[in-house]
C-alpha positions in Angstrom: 8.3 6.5 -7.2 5.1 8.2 -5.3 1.7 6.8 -4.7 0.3 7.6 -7.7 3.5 6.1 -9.4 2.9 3.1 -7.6 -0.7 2.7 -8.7 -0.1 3.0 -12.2 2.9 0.5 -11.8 0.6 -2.1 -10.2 -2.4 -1.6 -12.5 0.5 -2.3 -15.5 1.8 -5.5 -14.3 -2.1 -6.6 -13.6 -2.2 -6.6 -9.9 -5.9 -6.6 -8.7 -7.7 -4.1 -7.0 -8.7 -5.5 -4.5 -5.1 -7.0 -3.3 -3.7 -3.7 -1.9 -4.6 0.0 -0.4 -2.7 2.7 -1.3 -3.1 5.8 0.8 -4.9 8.9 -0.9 -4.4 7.1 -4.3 -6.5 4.1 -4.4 -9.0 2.8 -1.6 -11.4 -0.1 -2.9 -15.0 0.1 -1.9 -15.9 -1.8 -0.5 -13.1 -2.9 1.7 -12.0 -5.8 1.4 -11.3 -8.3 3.9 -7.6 -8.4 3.6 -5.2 -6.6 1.4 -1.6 -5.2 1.3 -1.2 -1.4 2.1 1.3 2.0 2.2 0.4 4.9 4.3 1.7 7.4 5.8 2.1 7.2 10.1 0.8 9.9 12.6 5.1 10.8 13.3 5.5 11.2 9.2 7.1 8.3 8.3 5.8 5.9 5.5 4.3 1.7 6.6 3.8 -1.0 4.8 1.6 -4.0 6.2 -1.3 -6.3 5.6 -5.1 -5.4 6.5 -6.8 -8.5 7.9 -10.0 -8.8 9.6 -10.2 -6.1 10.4 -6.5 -4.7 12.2 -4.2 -3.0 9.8 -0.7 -4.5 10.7 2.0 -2.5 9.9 5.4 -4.6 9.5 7.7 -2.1 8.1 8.6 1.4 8.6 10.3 3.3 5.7 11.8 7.0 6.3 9.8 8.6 2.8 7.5 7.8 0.4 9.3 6.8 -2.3 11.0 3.7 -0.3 7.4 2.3 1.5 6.1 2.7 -2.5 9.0 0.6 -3.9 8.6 -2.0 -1.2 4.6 -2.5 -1.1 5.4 -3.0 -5.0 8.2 -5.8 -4.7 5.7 -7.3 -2.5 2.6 -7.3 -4.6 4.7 -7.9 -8.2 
């Protein structure tokens, strides 16, 4: 599963918008105050974390993007 994978995966099972940030693929404007994410780190390895007030948190590292996709969605579905 990719990004845009994971989008359409999240949008099906009725997740809101506003609950999560994937990278490239979906970015809600405005931000909002606290949301779920996958990115991609400066070293090229994939993150999964929370934004809150703010500070984006990353609390897991993942060694591609198919693995950070699959874990942001276990923990949004």
């Amino acid at each position: 599963m990719d990004r845009h994978g994971l989008r359409s995966a999240l949008v099906a099972a009725g997740v809101p918008d506003g609950y999560y940030r994937v990278e490239g693929v979906h970015e809600p404007v405005p931000t909002p105050p606290d949301f779920l994410f996958v990115r991609q780190a400066p070293d090229g390895t994939w993150e999964t974390g929370a934004y809150e007030r703010g500070v984006y948190d990353a609390f897991a590292r993942h060694p591609d993007e198919e693995t950070a996709c699959r874990h942001l969605l276990h923990l949004l579905v």
